[in-house]
N, CA, C and O atoms as CSV, one atom per row, in Angstrom:
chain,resi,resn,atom,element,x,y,z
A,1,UNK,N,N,120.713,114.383,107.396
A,1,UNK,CA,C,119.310,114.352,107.777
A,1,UNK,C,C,118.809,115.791,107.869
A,1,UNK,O,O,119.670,116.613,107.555
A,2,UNK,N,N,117.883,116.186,108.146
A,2,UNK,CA,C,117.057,117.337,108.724
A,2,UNK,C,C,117.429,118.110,109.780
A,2,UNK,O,O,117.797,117.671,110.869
A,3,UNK,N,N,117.322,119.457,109.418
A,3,UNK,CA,C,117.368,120.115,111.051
A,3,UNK,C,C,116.283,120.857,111.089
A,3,UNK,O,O,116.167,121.992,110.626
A,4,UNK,N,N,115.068,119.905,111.921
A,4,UNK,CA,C,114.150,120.317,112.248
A,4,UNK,C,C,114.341,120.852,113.725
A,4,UNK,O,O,115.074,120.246,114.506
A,5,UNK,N,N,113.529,122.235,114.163
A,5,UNK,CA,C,113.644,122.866,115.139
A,5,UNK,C,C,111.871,123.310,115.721
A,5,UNK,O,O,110.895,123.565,115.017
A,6,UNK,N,N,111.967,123.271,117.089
A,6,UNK,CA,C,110.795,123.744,117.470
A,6,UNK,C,C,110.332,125.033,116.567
A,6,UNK,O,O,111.275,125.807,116.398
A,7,UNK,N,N,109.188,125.426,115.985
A,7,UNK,CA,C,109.130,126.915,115.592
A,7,UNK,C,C,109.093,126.432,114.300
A,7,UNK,O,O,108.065,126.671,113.666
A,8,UNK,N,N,110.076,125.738,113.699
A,8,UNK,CA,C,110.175,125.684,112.262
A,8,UNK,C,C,109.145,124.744,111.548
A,8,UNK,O,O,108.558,123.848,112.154
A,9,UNK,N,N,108.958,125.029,110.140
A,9,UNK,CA,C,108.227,124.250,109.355
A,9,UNK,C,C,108.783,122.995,108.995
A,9,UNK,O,O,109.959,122.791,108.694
A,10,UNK,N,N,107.468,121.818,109.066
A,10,UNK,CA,C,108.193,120.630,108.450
A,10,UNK,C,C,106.571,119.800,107.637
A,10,UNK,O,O,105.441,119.593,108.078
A,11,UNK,N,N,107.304,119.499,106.174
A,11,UNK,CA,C,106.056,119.482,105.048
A,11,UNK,C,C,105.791,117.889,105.459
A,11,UNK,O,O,106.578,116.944,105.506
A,12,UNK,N,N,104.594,117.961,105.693
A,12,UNK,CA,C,103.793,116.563,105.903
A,12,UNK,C,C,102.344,116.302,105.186
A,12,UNK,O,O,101.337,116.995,105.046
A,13,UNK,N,N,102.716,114.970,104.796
A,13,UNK,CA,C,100.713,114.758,103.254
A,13,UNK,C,C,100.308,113.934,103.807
A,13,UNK,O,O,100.274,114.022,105.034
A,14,UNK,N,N,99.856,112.852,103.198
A,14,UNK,CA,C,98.944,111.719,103.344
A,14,UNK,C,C,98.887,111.108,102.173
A,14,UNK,O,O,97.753,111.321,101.744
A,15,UNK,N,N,99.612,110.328,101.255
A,15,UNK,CA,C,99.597,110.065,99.752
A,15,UNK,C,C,98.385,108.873,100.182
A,15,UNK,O,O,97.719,109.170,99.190
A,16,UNK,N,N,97.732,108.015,100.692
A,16,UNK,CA,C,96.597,107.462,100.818
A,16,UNK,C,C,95.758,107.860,100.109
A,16,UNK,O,O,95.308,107.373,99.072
A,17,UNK,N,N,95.399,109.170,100.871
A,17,UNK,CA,C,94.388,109.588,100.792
A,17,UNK,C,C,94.568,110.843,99.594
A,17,UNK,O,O,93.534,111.409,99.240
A,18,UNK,N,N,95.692,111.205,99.068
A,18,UNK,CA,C,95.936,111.837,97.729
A,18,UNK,C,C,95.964,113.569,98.214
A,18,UNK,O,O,95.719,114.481,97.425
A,19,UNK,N,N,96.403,113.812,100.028
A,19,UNK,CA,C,96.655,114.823,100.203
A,19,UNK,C,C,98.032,115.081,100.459
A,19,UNK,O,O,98.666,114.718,101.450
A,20,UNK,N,N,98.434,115.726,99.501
A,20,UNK,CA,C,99.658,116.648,99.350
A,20,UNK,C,C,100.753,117.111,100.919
A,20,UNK,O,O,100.230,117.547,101.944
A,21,UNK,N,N,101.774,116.964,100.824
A,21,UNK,CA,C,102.259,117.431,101.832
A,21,UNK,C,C,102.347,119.119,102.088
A,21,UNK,O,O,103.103,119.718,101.323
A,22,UNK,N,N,101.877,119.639,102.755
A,22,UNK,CA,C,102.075,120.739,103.122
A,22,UNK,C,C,102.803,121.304,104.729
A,22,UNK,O,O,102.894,120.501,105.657
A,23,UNK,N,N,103.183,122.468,104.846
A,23,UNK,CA,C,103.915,122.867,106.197
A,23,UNK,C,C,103.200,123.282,107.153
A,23,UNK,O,O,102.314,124.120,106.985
A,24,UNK,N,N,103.533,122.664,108.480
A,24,UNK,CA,C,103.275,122.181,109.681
A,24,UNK,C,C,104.254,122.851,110.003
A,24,UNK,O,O,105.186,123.111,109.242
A,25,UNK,N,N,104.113,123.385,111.746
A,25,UNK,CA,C,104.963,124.190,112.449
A,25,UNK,C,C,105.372,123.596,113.884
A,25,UNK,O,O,104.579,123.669,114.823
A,26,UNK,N,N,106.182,123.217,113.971
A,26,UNK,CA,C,106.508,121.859,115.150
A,26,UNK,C,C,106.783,122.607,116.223
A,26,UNK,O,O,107.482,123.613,116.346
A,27,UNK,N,N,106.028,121.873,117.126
A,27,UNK,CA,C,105.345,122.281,118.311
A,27,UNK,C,C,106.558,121.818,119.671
A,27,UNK,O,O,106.879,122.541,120.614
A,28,UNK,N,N,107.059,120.388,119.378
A,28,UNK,CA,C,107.841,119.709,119.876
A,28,UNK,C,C,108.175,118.572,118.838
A,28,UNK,O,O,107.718,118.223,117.749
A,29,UNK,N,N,109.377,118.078,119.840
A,29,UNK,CA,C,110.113,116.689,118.666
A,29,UNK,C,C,111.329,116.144,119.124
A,29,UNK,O,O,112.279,116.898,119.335
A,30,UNK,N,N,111.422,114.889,119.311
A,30,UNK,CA,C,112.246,114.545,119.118
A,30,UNK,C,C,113.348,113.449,118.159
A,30,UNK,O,O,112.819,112.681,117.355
A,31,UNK,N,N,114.649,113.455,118.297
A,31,UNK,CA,C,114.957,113.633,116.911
A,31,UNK,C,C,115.819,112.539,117.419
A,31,UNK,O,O,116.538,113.070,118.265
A,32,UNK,N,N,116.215,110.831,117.298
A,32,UNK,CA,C,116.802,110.058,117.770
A,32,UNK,C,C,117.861,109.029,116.721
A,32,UNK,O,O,117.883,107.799,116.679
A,33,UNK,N,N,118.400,109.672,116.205
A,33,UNK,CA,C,118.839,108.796,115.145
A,33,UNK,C,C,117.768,108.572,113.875
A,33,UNK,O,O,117.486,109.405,113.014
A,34,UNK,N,N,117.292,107.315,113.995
A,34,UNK,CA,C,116.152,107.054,112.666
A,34,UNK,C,C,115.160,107.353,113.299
A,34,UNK,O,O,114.067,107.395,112.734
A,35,UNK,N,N,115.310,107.651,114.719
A,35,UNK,CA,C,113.569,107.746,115.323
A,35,UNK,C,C,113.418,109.539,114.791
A,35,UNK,O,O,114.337,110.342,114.635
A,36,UNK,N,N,111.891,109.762,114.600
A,36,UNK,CA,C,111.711,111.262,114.595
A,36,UNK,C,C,110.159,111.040,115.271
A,36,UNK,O,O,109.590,110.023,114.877
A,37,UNK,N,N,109.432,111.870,116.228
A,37,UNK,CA,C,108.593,112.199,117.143
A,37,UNK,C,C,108.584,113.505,116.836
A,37,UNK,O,O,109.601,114.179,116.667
A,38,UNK,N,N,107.288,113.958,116.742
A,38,UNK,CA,C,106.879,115.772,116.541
A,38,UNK,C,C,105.216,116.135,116.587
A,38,UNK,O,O,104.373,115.819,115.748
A,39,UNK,N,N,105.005,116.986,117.978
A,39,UNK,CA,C,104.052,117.207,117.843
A,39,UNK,C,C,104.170,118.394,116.521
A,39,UNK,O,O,105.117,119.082,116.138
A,40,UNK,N,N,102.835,118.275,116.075
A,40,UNK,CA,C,103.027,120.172,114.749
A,40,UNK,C,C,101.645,120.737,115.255
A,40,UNK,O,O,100.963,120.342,116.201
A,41,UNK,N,N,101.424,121.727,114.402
A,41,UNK,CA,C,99.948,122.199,113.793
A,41,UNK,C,C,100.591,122.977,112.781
A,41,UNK,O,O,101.727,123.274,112.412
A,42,UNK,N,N,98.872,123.273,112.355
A,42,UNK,CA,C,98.713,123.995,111.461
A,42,UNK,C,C,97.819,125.266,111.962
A,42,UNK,O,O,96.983,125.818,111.248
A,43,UNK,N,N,98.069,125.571,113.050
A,43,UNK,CA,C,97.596,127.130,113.313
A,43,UNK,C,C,95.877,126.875,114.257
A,43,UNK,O,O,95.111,127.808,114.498
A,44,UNK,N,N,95.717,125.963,114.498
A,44,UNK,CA,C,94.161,125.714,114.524
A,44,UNK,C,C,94.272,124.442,115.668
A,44,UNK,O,O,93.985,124.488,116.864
A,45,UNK,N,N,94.883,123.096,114.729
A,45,UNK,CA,C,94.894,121.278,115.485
A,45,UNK,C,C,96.094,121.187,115.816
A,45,UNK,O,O,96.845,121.864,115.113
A,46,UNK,N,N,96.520,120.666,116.540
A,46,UNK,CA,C,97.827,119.384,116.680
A,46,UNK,C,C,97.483,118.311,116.589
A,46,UNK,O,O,96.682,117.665,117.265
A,47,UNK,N,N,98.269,117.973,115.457
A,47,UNK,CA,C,98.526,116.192,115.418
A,47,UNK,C,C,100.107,116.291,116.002
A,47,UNK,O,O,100.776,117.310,116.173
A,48,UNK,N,N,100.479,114.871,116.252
A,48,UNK,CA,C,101.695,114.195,116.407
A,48,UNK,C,C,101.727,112.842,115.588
A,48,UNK,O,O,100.736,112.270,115.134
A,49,UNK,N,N,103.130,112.407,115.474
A,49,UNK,CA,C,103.217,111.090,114.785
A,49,UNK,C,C,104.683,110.795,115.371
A,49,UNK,O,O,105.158,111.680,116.083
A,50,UNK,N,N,105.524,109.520,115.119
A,50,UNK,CA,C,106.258,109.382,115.433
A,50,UNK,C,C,106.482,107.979,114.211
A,50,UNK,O,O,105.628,107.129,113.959
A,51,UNK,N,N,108.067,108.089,113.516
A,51,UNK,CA,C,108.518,107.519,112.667
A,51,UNK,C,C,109.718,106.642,113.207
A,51,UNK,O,O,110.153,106.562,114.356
A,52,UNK,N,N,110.257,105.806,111.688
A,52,UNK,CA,C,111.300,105.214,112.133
A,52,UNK,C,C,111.749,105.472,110.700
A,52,UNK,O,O,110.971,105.081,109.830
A,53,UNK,N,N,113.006,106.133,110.268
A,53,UNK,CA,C,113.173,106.662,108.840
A,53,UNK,C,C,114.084,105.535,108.224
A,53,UNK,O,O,115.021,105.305,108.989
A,54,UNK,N,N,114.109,104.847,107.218
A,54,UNK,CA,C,114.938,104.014,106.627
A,54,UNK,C,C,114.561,102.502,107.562
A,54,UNK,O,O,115.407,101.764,108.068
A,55,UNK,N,N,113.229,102.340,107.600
A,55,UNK,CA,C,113.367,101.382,108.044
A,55,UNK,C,C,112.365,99.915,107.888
A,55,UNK,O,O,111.209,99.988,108.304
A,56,UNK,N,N,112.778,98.827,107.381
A,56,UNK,CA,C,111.552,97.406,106.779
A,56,UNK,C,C,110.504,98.006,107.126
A,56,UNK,O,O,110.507,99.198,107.434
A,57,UNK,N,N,109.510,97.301,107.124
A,57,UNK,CA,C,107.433,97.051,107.783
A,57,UNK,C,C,108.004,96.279,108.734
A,57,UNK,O,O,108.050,96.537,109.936
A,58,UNK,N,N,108.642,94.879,107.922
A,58,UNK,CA,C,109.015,93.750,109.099
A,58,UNK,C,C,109.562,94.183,110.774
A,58,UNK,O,O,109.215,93.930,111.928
A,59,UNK,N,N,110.488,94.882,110.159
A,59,UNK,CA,C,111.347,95.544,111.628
A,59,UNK,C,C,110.362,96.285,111.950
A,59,UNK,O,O,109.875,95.741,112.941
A,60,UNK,N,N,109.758,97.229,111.700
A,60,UNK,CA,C,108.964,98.120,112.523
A,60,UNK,C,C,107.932,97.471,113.137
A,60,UNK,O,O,107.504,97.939,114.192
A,61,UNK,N,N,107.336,96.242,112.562
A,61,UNK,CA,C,106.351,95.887,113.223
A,61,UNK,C,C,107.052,94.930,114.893
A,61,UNK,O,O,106.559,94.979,116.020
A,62,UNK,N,N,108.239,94.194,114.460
A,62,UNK,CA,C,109.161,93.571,115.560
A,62,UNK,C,C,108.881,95.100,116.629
A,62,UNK,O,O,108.175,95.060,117.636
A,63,UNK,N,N,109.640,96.442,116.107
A,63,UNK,CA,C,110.030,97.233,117.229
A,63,UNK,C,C,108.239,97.709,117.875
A,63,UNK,O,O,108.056,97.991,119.059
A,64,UNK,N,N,107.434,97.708,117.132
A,64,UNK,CA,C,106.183,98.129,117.971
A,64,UNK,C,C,105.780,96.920,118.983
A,64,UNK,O,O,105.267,97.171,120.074
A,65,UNK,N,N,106.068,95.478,118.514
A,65,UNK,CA,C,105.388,94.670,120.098
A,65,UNK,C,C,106.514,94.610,120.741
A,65,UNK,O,O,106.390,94.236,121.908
A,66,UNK,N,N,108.068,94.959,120.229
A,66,UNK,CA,C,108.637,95.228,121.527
A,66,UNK,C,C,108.528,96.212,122.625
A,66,UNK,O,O,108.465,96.253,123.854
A,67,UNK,N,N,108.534,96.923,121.671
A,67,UNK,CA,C,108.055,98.977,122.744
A,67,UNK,C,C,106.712,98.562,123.510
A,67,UNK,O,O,106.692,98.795,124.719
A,68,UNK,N,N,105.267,97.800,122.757
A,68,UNK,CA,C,104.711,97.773,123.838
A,68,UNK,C,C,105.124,96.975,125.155
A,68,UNK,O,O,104.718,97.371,126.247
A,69,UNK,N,N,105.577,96.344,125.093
A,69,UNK,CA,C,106.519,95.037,126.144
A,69,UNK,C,C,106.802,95.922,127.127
A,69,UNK,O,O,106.385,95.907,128.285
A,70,UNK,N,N,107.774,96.951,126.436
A,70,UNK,CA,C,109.083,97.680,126.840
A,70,UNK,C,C,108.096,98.992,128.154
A,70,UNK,O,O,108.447,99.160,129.322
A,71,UNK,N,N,107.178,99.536,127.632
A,71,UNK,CA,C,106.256,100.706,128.056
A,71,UNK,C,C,105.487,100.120,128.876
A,71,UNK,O,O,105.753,100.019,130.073
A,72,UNK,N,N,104.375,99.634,128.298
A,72,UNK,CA,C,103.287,98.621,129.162
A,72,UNK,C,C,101.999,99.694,128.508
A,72,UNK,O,O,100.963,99.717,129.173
A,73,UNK,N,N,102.034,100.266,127.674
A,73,UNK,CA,C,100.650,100.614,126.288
A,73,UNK,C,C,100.987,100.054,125.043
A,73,UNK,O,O,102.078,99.890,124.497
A,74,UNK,N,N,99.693,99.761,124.661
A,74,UNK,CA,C,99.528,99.356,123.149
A,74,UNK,C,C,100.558,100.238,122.274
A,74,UNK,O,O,100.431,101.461,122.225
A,75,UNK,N,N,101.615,99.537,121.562
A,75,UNK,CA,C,102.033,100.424,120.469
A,75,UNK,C,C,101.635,99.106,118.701
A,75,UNK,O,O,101.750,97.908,118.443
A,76,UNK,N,N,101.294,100.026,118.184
A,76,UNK,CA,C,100.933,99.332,116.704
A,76,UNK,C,C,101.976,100.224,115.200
A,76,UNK,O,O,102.823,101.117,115.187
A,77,UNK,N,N,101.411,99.502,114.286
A,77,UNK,CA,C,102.331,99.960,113.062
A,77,UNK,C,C,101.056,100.641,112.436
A,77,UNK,O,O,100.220,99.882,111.945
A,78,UNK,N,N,100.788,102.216,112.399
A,78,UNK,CA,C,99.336,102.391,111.256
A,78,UNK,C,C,99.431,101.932,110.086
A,78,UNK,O,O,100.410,101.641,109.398
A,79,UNK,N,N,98.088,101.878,109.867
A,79,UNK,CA,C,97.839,101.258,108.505
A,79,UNK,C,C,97.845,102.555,107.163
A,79,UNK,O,O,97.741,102.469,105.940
A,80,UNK,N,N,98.004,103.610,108.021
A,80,UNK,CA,C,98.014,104.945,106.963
A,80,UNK,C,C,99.449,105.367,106.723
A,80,UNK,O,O,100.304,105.399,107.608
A,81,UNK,N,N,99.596,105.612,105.761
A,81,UNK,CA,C,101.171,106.006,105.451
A,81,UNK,C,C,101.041,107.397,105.676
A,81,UNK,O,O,99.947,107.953,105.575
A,82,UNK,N,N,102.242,108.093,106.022
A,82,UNK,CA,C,102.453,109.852,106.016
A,82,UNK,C,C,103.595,109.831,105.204
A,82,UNK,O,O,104.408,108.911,105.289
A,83,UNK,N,N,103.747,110.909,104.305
A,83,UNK,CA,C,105.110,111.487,103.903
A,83,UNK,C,C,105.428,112.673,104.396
A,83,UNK,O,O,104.588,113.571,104.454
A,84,UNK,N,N,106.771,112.841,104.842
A,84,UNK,CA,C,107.524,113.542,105.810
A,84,UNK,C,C,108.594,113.862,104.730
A,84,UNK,O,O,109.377,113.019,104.292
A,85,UNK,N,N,108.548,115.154,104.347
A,85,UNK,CA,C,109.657,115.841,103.721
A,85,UNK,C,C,110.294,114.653,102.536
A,85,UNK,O,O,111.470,114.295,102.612
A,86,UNK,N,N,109.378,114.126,101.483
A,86,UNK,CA,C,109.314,113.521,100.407
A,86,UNK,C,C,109.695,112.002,101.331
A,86,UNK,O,O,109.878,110.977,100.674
A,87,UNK,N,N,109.750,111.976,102.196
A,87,UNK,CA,C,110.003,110.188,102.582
A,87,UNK,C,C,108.352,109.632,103.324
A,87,UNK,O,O,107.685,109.953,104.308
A,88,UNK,N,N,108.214,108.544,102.080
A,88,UNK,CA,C,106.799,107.970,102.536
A,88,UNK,C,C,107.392,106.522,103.825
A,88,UNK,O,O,108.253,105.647,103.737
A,89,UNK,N,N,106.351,106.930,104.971
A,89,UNK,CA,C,106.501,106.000,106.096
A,89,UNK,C,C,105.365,105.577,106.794
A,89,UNK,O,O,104.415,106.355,106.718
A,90,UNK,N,N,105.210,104.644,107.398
A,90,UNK,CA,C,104.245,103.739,108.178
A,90,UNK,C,C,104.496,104.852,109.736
A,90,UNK,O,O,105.665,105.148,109.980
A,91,UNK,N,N,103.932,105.131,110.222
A,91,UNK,CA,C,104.170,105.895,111.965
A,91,UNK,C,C,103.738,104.673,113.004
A,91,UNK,O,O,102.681,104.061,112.852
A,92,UNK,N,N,104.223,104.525,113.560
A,92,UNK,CA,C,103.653,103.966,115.122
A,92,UNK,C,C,102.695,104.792,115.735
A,92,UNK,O,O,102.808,106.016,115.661
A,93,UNK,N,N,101.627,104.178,116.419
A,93,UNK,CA,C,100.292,104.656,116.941
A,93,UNK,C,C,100.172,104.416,118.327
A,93,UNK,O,O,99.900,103.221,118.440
A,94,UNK,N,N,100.224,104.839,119.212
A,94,UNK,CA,C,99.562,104.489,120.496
A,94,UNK,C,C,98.654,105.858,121.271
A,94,UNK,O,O,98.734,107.054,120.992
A,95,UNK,N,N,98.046,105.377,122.016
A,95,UNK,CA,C,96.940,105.685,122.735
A,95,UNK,C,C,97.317,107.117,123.863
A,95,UNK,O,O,97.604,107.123,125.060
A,96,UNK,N,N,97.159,108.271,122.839
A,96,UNK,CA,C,97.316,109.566,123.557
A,96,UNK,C,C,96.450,110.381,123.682
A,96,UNK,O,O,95.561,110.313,122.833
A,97,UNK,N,N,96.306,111.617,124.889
A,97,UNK,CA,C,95.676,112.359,124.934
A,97,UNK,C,C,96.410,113.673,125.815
A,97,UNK,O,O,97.334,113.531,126.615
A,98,UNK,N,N,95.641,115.193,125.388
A,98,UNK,CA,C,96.701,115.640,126.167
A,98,UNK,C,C,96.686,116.344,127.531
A,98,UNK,O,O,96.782,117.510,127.915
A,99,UNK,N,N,96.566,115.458,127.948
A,99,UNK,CA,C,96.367,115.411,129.723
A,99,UNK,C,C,97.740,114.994,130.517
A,99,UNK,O,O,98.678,114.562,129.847
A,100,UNK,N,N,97.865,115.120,131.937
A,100,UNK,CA,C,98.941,115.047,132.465
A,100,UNK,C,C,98.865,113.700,132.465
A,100,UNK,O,O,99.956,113.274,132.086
A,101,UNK,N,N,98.003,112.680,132.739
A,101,UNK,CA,C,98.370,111.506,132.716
A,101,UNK,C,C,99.255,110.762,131.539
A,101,UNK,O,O,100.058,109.870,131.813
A,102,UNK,N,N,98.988,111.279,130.062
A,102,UNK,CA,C,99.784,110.703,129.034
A,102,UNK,C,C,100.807,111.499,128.714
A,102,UNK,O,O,101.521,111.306,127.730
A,103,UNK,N,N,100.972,112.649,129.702
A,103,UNK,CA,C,101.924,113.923,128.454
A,103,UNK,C,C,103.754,113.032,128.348
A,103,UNK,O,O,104.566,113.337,127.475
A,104,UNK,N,N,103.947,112.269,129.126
A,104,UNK,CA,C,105.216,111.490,128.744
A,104,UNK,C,C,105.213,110.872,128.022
A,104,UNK,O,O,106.300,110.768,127.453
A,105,UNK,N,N,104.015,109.970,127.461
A,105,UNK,CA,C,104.223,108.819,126.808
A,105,UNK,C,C,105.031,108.910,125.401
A,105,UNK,O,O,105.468,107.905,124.841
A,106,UNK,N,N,105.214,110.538,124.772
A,106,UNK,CA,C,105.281,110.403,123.440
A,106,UNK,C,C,107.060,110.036,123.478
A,106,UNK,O,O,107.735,109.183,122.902
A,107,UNK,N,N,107.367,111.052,124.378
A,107,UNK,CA,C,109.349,111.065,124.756
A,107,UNK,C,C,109.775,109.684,124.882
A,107,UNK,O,O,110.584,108.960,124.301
A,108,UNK,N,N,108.577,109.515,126.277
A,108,UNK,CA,C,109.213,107.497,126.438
A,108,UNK,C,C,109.009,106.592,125.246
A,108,UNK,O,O,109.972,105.930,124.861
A,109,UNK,N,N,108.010,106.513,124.712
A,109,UNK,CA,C,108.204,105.748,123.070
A,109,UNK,C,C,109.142,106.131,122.228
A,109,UNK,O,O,109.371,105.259,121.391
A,110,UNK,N,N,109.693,106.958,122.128
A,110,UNK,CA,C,110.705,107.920,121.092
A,110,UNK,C,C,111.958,107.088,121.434
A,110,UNK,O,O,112.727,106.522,120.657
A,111,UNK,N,N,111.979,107.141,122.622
A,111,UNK,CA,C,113.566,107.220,123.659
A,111,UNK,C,C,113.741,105.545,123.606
A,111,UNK,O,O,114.827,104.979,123.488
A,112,UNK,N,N,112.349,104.830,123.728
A,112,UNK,CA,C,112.242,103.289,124.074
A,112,UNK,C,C,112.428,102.637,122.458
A,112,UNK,O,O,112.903,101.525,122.231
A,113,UNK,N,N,112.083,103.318,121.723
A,113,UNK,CA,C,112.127,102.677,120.152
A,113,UNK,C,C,113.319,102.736,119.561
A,113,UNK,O,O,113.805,101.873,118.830
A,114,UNK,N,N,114.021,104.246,120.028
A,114,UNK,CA,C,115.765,104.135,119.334
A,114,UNK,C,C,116.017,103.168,120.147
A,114,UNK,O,O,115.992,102.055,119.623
A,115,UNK,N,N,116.319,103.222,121.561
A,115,UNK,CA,C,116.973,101.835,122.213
A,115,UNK,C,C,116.739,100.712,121.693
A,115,UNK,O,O,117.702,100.016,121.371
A,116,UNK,N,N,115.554,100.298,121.503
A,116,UNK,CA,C,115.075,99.018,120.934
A,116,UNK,C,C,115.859,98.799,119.720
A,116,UNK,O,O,116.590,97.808,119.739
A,117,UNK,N,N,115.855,99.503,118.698
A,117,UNK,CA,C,116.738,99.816,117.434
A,117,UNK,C,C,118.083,99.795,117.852
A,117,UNK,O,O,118.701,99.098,117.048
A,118,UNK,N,N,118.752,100.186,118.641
A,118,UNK,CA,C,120.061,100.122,118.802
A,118,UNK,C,C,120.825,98.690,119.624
A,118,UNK,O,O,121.937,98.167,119.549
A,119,UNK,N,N,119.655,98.435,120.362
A,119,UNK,CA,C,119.625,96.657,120.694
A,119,UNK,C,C,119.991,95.859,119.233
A,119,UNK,O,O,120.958,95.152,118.949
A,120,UNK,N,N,118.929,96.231,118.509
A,120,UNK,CA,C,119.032,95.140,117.216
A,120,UNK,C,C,119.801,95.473,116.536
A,120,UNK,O,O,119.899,94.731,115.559
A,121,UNK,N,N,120.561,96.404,116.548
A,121,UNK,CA,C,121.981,96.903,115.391
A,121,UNK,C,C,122.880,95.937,116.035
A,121,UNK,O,O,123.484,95.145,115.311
A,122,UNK,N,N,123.064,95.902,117.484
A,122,UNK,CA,C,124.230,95.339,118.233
A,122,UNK,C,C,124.073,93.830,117.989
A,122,UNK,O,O,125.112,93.183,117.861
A,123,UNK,N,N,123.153,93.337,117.928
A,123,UNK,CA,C,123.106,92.131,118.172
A,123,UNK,C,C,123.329,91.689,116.849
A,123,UNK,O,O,124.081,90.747,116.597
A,124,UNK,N,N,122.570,92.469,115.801
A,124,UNK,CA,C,122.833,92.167,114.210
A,124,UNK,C,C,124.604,92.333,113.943
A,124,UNK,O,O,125.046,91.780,112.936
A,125,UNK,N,N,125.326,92.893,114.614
A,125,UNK,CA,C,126.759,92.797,114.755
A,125,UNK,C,C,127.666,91.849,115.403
A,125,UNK,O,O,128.864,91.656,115.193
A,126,UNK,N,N,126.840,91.279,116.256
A,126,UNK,CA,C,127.757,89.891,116.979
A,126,UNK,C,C,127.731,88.624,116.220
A,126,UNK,O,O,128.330,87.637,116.646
């Protein structure tokens, strides 16, 4: 996989919308197995997104109404694709801002979605 690091660049597009991936400088992130979470910018905005790499629509959409279950906020599957270092993916969306009231939410979705994922590996094994 990647060794993405705070500080370092990581190339992100929008093939939707026919914009090119270019480098982003990650702000924060975390890195969970298939989960990846990263705030970036580009010198100016921060966006964040948060992925699930190698993984169905079907399952991702299962792990977003579980995580919301799991949290107690809306989590959804966007309808916009991102590509992340040539891998095109669906991100999970929920309801942030960056104030002290939400500044956890991005870690606890990160942390709550590998678990969720590692629930369904186990059980897909029994």
């Amino acid at each position: 996989m990647h060794h993405w690091e705070v500080g370092g660049t990581i190339n992100i597009g929008w093939p939707d919308y026919g914009i090119e991936e270019r480098g982003y400088a990650i702000v924060e992130f975390d890195h969970l197995g298939q989960v990846f979470r990263a705030r970036v910018t580009d010198g100016k905005k921060e966006g964040g997104f948060l992925v699930v790499f190698d993984c169905p629509g079907v399952v991702l959409e299962i792990l977003a109404e579980q995580a919301t279950l799991a949290v107690g906020f809306k989590v959804i599957v966007s309808g916009l694709r991102c590509s992340i270092e040539g891998a095109v993916l669906h991100s999970l969306d929920y309801e942030w801002y960056p104030t002290e009231e939400y500044a956890e939410r991005p870690h606890l979705l990160a942390q709550t979605v590998a678990g969720l994922l590692a629930d369904m590996r186990r059980q897909g094994e029994e």
